[in-house]
C-alpha positions in Angstrom: -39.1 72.1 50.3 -38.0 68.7 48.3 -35.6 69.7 45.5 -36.2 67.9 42.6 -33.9 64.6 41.8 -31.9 65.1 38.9 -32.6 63.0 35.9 -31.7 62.5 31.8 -33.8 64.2 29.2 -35.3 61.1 27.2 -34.9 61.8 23.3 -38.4 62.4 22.7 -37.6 65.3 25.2 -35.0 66.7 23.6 -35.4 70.4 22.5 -33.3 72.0 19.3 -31.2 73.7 21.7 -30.2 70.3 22.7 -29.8 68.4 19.6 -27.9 71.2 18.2 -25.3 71.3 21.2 -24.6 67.2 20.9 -24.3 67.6 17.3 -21.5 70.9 17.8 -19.7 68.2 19.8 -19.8 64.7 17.6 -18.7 66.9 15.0 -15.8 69.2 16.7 -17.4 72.9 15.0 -16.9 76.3 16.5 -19.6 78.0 17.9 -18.5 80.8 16.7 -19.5 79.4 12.9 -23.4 79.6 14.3 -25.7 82.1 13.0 -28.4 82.1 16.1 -29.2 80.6 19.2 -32.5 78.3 20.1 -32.6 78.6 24.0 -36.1 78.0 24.4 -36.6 80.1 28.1 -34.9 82.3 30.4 -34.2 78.9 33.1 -32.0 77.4 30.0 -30.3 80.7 29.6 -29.5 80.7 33.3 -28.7 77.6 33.4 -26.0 78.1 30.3 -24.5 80.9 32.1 -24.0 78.7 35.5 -22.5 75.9 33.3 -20.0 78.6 32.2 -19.1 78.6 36.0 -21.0 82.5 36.5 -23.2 83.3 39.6 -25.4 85.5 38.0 -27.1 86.7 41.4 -23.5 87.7 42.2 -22.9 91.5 42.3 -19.2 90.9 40.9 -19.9 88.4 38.5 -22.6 90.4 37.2 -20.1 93.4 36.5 -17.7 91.1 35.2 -20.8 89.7 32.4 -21.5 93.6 31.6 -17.6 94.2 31.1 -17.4 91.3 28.8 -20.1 92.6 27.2 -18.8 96.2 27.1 -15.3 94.9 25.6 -17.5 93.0 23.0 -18.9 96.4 21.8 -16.2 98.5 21.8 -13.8 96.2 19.9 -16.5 96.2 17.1 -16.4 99.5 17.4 -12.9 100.0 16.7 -12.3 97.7 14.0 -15.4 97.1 12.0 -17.5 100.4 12.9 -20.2 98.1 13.6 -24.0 99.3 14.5 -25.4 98.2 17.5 -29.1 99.4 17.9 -29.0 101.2 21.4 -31.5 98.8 23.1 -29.1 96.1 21.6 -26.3 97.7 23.6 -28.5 98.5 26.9 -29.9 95.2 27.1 -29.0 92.5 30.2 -26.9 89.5 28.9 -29.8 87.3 29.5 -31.9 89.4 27.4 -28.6 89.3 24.9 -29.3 85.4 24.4 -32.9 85.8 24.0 -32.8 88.4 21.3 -29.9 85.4 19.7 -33.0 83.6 19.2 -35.2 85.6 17.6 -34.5 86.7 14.3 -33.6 89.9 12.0 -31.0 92.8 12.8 -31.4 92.7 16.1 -30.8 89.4 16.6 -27.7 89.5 14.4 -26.1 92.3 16.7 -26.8 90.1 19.6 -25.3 87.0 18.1 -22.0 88.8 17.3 -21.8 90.4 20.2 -22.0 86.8 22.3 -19.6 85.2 20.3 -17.0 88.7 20.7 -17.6 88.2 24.1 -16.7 84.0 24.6 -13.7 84.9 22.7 -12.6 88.0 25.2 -13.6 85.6 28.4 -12.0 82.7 26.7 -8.6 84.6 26.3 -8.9 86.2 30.2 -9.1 82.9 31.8 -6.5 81.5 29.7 -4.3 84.7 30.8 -5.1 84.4 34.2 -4.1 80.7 34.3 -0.7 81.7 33.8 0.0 84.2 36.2 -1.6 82.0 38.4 1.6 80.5 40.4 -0.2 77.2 40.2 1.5 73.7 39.1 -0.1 72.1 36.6 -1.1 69.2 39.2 -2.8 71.8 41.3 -5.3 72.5 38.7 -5.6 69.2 37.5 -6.9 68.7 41.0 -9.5 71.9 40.3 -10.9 69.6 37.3 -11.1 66.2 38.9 -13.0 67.3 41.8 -15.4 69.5 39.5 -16.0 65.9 36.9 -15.8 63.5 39.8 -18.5 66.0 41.6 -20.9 65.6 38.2 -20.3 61.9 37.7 -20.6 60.8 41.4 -23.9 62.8 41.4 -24.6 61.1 38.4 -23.8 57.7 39.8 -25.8 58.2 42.8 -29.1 59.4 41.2 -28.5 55.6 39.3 -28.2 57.3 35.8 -27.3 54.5 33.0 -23.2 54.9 33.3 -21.7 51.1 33.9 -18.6 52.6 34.2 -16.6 55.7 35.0 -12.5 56.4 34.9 -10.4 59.3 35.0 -6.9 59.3 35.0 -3.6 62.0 34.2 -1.4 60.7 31.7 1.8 59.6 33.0 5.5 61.0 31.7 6.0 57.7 29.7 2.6 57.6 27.5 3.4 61.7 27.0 6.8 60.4 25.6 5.4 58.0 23.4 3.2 60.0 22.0 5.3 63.2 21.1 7.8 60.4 19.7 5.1 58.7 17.5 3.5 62.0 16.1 5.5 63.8 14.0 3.5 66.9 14.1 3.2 66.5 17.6 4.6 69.4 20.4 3.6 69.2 23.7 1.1 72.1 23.9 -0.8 69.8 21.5 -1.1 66.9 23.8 -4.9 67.2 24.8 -5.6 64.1 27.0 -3.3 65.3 29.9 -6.3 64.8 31.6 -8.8 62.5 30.4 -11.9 61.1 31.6 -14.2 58.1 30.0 -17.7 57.4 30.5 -18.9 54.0 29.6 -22.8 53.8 29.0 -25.7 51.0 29.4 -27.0 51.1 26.2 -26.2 53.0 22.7 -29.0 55.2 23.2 -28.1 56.7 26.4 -25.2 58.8 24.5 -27.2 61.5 23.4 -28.7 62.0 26.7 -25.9 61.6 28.9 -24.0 64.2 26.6 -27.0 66.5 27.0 -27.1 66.3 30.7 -23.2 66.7 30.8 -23.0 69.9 28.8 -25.9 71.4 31.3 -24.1 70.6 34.2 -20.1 70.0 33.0 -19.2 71.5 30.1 -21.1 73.7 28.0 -21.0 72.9 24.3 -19.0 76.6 23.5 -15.9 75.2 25.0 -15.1 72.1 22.2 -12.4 72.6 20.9 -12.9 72.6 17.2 -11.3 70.2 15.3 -10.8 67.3 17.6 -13.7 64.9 18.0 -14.3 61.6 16.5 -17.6 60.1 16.1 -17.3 56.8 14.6 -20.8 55.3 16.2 -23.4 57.2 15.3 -24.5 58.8 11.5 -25.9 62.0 13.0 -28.7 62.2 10.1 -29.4 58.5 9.9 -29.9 58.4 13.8 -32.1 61.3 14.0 -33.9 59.8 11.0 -34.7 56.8 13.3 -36.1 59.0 16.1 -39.8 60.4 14.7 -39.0 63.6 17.9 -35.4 64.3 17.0 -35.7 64.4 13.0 -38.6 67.0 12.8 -35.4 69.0 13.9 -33.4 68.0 10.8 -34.7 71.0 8.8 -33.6 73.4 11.3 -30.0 72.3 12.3 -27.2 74.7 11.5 -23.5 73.9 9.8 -25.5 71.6 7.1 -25.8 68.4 6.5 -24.5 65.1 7.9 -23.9 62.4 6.0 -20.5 61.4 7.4 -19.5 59.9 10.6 -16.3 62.4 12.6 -13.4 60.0 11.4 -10.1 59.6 13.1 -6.7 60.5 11.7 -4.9 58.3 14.3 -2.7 56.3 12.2 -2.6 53.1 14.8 -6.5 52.9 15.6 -8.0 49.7 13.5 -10.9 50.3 11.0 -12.9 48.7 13.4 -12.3 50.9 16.5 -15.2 52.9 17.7 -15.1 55.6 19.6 -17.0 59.3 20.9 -14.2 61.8 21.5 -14.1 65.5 21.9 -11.8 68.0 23.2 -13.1 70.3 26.1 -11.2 73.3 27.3 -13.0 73.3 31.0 -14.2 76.3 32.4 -13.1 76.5 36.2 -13.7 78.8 38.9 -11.1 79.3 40.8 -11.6 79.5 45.1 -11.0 82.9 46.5 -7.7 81.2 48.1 -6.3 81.2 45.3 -6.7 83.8 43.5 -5.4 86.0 45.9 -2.4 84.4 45.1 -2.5 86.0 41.7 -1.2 89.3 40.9 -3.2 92.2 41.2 -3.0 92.6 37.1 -5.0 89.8 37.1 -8.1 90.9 39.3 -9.6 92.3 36.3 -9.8 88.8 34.6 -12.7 87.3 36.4 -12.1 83.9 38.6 -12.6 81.3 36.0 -9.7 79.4 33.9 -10.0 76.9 31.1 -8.0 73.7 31.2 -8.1 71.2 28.4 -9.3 67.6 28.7 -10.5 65.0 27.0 -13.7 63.0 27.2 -14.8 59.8 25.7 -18.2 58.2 25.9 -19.2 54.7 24.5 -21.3 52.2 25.5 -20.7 48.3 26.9 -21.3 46.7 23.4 -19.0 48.8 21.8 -16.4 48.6 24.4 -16.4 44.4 24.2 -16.2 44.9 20.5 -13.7 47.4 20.3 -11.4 44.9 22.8 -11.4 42.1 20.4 -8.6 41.5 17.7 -6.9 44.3 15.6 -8.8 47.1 18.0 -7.9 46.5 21.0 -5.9 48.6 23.4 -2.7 46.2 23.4 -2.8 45.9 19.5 -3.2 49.7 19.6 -0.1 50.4 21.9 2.2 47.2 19.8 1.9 49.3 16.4 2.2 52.8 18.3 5.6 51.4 19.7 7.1 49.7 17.0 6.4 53.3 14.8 8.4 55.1 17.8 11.3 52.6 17.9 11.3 52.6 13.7 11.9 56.7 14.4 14.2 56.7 16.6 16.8 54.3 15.1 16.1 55.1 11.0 14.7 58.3 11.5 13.0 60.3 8.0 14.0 56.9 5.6 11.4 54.6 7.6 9.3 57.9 8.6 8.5 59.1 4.4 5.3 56.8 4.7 3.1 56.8 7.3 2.2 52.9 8.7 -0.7 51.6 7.3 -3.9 51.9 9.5 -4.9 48.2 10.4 -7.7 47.2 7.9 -10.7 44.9 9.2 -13.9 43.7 7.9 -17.0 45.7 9.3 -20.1 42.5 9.5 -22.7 45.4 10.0 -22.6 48.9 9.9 -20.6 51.0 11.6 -23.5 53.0 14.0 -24.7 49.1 14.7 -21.0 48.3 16.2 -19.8 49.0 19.7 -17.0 52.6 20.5 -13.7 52.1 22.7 -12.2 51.3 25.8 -9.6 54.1 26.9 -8.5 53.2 30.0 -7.9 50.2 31.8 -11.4 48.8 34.0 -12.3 50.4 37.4 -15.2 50.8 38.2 -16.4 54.0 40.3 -16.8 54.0 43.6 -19.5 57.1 44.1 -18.6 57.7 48.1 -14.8 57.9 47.0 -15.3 60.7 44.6 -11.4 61.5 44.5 -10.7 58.0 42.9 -8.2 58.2 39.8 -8.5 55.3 37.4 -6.8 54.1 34.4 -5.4 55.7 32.0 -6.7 56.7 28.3 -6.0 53.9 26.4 -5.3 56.1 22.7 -2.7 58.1 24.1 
């Protein structure tokens, strides 16, 4: 039997389900703000489950889904004496997501029972990656070989990605950043491990985004608050598309008018860039979690580790290299701000230093995103290849 190659979704192929889970990440949201689901048949709903790192077939992962589930219930139970219609409460977590896209009560139990239940998973895996007496290099590892499995896969079936780097961020450049952020402490540094994704053309985003959230990350695990989107005006792009804005009407979390901007105090005007914030889901091999504590068997084997992505394409990128936006110009104003604190401390600190201001010949979604790391190109048979580092850090 010939397995079918892998391949992008075109835009003009793109279902709501989609649209809605590129949109969750341009704009850093919480899932949890959503009011229903749109998966549009039971393969997507399998699929969503796998890219949340469940074997469904699995006798133990299905009684770890129905516990989830069962925790879900009971805590809305306790607290908000919440009624759940019995075949609500009976039903399979497949059939949970397919009632999320229906509509009425039922649907509404369903909903609030799936987000109860990405919370209580969320919180286990992040439990379980602490007793886990792991190094924080060890699980890096985990990560790498999961992204550098997806991307070299990528590479190979000759997907439109020029370019592909992922790097750790060394002890210097985690310096300069807690010294240059004054709100910054080190549980807040997100691009640890970062990876960047350059593309062909400014319309193989979307899809690219769509294919990685299938087979990556899924769109659940952004973390809210932290994405910039400085390419594309969601509404204005979808306008452009005659498939993607019959959708407009339908998207949740209203409208768009605004680009995701940036509240990095040394990136230019100019600089352009698609960033998000993913905590990873990662299932651990049974090696290793018999190194955990018996406490911890109860917690499932998936952990969530937080990295950063950025995905622009090769216009961008030579734009966003040239005068006040590029990376050197970047790291010049981040240093002298760090050197400034140290020596004169809160009387040079009272005002932050003005963000570089440049001219924009054309608009912004016509302009080019960012470089992050330093060039390398990917080598898809050396899938263990680590490459630059982010260049905003």
């Amino acid at each position: 039997m010939t397995v079918p190659r892998e391949r992008l979704k075109t835009l003009d192929e793109f279902t709501l389900a989609d649209l809605e889970a590129v949109r969750l990440l341009l704009r850093g949201d919480s899932v949890i703000d959503w009011h229903r689901l749109n998966f549009s048949d039971a393969k997507e709903i399998t699929e969503f489950l796998i890219a949340q790192e469940f074997r469904p077939d699995e006798p133990a992962d299905r009684a770890r889904m129905n516990a989830l589930k069962g925790e879900a219930i009971s805590y809305l139970r306790r607290h908000f004496e919440y009624p759940i219609p019995k075949p609500v409460e009976q039903a399979s977590v497949e059939a949970l997501f397919e009632l999320a896209t229906r509509s009425g009560h039922r649907q509404t139990c369903a909903c609030t029972i799936l987000k109860c239940m990405h919370i209580i998973h969320h919180l286990d895996g992040r439990e379980l990656l602490f007793m886990l007496p792991m190094s924080d290099q060890e699980i890096f590892h985990l990560v790498e070989e999961k992204v550098y499995r997806v991307i070299g896969s990528m590479l190979a079936e000759g997907f439109p990605i020029t370019e592909f780097v992922g790097g750790r961020k060394n002890k210097d450049s985690l310096y300069t950043k807690l010294l240059s952020k004054r709100e910054a402490v080190s549980a807040q540094i997100y691009d640890k491990l970062r990876f960047r994704i350059v593309t062909r053309e400014q319309s193989d985003i979307f899809p690219v985004i769509q294919f990685l959230q299938k087979k990556l990350f899924p769109f659940n695990y952004v973390i809210p608050s932290q994405s910039i989107n400085s390419i594309f005006h969601f509404k204005r792009y979808c306008l452009e598309q005659n498939h993607l804005k019959t959708y407009l009407d339908e998207m949740q979390a209203g409208a768009d008018e605004d680009y995701t901007p940036s509240d990095n105090v040394f990136s230019a005007d100019n600089y352009r860039v698609i960033h998000f914030v993913i905590d990873m889901p990662v299932r651990l091999p049974r090696k290793l979690l018999e190194r955990a504590p018996s406490s911890a068997w109860s917690l499932g084997p998936v952990v969530f580790v937080v990295c950063e992505f950025q995905i622009i394409d090769r216009e961008t990128e030579a734009a966003n290299e040239q005068g006040e936006a590029s990376h050197a110009k970047y790291k010049e104003r981040q240093k002298k701000a760090v050197i400034r604190r140290l020596q004169l401390g809160m009387r040079e600190m009272k005002t932050a230093p003005p963000r570089p201001q440049v001219p924009l010949s054309k608009p912004p979604r016509d302009e080019a995103p960012p470089p992050s790391l330093r060039r390398v190109p990917v080598d898809p048979d050396n899938p263990r290849q680590s490459g630059p580092r982010s260049r905003r850090g």
